[in-house]
SEFI-120011 format. One record per atom (N, C-alpha, C): chain; atom name; x, y, z. Coordinates in steps of 0.1 Angstrom, whole numbers, plus 5000, padded with zeros to 4 digits. Layout:
! SEFI-120011
  chain  name  east  north    up
      A    CA     X      Y     Z
...
***
This chain:
! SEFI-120011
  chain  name  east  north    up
      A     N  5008   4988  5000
      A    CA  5000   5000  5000
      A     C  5009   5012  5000
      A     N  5008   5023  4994
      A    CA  5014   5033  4989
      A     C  5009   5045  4999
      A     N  5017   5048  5007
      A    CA  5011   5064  5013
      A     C  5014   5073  5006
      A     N  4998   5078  5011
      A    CA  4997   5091  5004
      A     C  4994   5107  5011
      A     N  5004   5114  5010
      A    CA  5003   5127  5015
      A     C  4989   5132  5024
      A     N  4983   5138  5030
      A    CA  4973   5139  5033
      A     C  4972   5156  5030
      A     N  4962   5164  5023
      A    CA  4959   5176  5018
      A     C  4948   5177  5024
      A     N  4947   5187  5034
      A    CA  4933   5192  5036
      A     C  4925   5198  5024
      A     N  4931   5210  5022
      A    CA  4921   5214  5011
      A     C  4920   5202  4998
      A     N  4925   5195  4993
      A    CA  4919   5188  4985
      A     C  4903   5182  4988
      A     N  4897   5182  4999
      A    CA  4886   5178  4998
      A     C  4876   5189  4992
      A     N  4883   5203  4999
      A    CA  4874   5214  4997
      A     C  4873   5217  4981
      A     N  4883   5216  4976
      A    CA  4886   5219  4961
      A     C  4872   5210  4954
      A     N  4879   5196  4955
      A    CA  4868   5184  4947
      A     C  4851   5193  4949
      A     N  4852   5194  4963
      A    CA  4836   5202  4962
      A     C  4833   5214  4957
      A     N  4840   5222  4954
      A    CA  4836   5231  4946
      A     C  4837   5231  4936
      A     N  4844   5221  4933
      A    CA  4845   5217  4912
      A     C  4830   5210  4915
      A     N  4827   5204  4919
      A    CA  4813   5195  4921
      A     C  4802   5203  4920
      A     N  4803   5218  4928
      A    CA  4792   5224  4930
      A     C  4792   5232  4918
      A     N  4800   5235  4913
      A    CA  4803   5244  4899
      A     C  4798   5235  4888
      A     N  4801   5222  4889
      A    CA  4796   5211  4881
      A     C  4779   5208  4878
      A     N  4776   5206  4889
      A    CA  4762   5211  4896
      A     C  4754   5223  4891
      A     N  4759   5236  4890
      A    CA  4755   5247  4884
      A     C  4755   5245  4872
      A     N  4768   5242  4862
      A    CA  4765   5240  4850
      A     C  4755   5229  4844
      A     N  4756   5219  4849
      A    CA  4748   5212  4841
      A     C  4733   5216  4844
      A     N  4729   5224  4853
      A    CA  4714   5232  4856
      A     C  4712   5246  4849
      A     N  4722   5250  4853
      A    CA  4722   5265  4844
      A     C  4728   5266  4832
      A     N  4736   5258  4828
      A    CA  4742   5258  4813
      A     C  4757   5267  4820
      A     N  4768   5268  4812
      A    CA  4779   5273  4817
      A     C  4775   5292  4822
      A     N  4785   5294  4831
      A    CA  4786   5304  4832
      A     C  4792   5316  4822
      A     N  4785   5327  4828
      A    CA  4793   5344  4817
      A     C  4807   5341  4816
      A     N  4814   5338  4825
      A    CA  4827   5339  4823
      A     C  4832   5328  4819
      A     N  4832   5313  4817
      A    CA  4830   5305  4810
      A     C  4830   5305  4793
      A     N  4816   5315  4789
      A    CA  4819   5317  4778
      A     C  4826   5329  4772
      A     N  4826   5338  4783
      A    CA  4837   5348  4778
      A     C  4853   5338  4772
      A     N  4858   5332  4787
      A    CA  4868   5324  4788
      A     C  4870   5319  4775
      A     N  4861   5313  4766
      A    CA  4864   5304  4754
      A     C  4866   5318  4743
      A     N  4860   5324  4744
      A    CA  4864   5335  4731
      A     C  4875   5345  4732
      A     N  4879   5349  4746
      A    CA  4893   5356  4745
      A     C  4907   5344  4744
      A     N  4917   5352  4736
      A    CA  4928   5341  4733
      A     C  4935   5347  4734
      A     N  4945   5347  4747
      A    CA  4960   5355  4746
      A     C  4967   5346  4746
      A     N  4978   5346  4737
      A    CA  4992   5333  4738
      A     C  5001   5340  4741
      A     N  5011   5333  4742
      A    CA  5021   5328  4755
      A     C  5026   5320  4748
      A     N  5035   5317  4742
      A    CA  5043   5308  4739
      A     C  5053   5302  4750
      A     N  5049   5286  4751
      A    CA  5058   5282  4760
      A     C  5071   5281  4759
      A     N  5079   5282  4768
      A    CA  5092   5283  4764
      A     C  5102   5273  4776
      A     N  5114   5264  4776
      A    CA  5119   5262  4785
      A     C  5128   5268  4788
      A     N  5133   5269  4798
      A    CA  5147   5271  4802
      A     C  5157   5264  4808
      A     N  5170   5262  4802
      A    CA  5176   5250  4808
      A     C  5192   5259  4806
      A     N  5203   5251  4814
      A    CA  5213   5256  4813
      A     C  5225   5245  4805
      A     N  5233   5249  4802
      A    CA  5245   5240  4798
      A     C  5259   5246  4799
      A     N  5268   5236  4797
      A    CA  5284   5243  4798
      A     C  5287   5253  4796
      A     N  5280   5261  4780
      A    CA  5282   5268  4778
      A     C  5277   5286  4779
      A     N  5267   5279  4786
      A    CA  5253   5294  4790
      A     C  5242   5284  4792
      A     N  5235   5290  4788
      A    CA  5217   5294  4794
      A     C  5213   5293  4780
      A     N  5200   5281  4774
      A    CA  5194   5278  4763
      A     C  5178   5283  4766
      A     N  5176   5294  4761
      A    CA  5161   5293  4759
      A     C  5152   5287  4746
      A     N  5139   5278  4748
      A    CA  5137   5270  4740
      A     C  5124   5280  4736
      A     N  5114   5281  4728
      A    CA  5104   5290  4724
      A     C  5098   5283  4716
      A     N  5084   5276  4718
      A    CA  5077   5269  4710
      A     C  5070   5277  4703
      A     N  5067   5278  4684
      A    CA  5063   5289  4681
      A     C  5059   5279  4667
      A     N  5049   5268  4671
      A    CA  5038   5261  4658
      A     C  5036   5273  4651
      A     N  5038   5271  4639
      A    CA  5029   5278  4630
      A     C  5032   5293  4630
      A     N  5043   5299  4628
      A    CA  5049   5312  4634
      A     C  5061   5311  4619
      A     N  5061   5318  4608
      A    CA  5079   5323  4601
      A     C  5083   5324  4608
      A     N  5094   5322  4602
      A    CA  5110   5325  4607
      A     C  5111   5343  4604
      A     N  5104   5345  4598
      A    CA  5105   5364  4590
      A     C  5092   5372  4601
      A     N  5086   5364  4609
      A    CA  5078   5372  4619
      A     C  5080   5367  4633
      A     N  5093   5365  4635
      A    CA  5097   5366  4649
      A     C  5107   5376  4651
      A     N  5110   5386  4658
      A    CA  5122   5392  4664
      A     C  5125   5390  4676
      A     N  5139   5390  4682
      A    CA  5146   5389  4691
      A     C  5150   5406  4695
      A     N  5149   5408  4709
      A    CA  5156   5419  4708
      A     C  5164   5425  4720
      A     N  5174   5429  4725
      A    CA  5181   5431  4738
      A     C  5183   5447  4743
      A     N  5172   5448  4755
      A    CA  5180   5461  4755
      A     C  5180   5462  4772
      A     N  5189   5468  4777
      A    CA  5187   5472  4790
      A     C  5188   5461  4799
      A     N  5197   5447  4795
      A    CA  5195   5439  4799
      A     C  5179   5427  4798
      A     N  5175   5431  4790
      A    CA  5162   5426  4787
      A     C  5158   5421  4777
      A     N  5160   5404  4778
      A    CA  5158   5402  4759
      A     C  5142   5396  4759
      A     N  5137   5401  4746
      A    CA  5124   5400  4744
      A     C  5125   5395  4732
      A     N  5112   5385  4729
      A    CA  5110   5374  4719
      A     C  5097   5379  4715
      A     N  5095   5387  4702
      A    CA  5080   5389  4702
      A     C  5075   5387  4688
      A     N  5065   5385  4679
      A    CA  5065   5383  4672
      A     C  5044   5380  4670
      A     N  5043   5376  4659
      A    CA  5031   5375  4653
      A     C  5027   5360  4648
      A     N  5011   5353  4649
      A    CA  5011   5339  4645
      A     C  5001   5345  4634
      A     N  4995   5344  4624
      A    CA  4983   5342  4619
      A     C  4974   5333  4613
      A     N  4965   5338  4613
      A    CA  4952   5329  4609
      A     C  4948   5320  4594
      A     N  4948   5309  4591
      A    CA  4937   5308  4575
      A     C  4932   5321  4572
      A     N  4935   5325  4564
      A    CA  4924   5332  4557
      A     C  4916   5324  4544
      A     N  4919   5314  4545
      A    CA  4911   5301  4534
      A     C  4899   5296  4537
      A     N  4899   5296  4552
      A    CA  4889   5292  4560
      A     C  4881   5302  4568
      A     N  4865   5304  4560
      A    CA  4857   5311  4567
      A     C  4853   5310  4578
      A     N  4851   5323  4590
      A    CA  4852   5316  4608
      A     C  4836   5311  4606
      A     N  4831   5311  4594
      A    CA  4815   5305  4601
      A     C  4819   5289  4600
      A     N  4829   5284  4589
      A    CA  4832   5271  4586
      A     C  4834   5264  4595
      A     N  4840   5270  4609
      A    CA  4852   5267  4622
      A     C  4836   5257  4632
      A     N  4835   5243  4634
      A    CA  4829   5242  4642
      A     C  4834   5247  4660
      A     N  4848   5244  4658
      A    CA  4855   5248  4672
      A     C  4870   5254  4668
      A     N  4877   5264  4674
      A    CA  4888   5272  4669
      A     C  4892   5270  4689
      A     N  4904   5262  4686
      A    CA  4912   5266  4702
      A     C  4926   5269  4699
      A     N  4927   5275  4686
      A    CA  4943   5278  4686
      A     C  4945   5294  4686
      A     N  4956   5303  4693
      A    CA  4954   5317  4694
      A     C  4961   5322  4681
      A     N  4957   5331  4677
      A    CA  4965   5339  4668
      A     C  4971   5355  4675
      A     N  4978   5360  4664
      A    CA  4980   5373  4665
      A     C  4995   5376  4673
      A     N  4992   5389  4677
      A    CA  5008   5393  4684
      A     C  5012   5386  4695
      A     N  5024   5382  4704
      A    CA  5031   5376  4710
      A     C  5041   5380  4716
      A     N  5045   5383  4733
      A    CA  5056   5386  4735
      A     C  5061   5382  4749
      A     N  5070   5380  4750
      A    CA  5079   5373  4762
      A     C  5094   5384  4767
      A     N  5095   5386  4775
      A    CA  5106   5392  4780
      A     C  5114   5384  4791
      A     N  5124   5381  4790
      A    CA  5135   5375  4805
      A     C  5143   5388  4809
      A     N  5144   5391  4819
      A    CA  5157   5399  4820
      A     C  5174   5386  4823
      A     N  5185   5396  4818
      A    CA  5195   5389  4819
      A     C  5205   5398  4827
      A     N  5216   5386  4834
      A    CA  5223   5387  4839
      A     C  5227   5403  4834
      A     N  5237   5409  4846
      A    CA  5241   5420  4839
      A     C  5252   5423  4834
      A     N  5263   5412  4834
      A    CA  5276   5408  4825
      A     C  5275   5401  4813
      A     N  5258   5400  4809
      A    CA  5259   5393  4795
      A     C  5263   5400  4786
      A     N  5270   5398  4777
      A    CA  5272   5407  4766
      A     C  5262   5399  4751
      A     N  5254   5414  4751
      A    CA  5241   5407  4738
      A     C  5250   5405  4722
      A     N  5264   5408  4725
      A    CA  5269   5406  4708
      A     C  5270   5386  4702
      A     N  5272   5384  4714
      A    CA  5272   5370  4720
      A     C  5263   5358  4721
      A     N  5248   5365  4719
      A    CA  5237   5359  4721
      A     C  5231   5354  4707
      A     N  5232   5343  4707
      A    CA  5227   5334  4691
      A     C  5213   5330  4692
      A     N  5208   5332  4682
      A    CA  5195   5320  4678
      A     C  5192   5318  4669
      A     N  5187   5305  4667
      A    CA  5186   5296  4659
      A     C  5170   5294  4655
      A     N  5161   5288  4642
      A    CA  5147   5286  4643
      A     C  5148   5276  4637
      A     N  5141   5265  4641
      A    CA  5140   5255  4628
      A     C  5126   5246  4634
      A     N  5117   5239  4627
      A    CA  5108   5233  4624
      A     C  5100   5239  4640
      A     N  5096   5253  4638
      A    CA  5089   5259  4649
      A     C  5093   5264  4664
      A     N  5105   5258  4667
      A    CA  5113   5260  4678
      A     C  5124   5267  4676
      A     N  5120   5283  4689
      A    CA  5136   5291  4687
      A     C  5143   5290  4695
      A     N  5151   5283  4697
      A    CA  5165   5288  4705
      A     C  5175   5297  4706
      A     N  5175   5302  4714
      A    CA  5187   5311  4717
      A     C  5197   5309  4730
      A     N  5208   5311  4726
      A    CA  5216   5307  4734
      A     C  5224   5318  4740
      A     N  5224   5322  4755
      A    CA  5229   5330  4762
      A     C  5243   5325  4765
      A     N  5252   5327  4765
      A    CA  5269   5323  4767
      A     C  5266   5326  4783
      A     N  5272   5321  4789
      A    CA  5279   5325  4803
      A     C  5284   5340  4804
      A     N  5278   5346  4820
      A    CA  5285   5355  4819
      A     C  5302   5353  4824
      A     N  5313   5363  4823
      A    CA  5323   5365  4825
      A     C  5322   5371  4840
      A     N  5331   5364  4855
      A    CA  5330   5359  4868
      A     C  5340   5376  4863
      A     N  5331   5386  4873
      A    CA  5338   5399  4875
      A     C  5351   5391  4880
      A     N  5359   5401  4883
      A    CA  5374   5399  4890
      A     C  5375   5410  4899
      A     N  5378   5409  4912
      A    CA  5379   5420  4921
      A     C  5388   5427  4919
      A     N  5386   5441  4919
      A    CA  5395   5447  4920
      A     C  5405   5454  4929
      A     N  5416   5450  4927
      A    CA  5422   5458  4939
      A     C  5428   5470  4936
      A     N  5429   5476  4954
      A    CA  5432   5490  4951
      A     C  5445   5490  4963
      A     N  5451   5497  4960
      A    CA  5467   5498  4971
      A     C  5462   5514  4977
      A     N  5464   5511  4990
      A    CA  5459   5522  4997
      A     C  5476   5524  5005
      A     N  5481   5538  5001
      A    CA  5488   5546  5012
      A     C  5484   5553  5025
      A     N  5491   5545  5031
      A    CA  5489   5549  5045
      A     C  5500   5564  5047
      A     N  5497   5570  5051
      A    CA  5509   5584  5056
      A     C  5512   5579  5072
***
């Protein structure tokens, strides 16, 4: 037999999915519900992982050119932003269900403050962008020779 953690609120949760559950299937879904299904903001997910060499960010971007993404660094700030668009072959009355987002996109990391952006690469290929942050360069302390009188 396998123990299992014990969560109080997990019981409370289940019931109010239940009770919500309960409502909809009496009342039909709620206002915000169907608001919920017609606004679409994306977010492209992105990983972050490190390696020998720096810090790889990964950028999942289905269905996105390579000519409508930019990269851009300023102030310590690199931003990934870019545009997805729609069929225009396909009339929206044709669409029984549409859950994919279109339109503008943007993501910002701040970086380290010894990154140098001349340094910073990316790559696009089959929808996934990478960019690869190099390591920064370990300041070096500086010393200072103080005369004593």
């Amino acid at each position: 037999m396998a123990l299992v953690k014990w969560d109080p609120f997990r019981d409370v949760a289940e019931l109010q999915n239940r009770i919500n559950r309960l409502f909809d299937d009496s009342f039909g879904p709620s206002r915000d519900q169907a608001d919920e299904m017609n606004v679409c903001a994306w977010r492209p997910a992105t990983d972050i992982y490190e390696t020998e060499t720096g810090v790889i960010l990964a950028v999942e971007l289905p269905g996105v050119g390579k000519e409508n993404v930019a990269v851009e660094v300023k102030d310590n700030i690199l931003t990934v932003k870019g545009e997805r668009f729609a069929r225009t072959d396909i009339k929206p009355e044709a669409y029984y269900r549409q859950e994919r987002c279109y339109g503008t996109f943007q993501r910002s990391f701040t970086l380290h403050h010894n990154i140098q952006p001349d340094l910073i690469k990316a790559t696009f290929k089959d929808g996934m962008l990478e960019i690869e942050i190099p390591r920064p360069e370990e300041e070096q302390p500086k010393q200072v020779t103080v005369e004593v009188e």
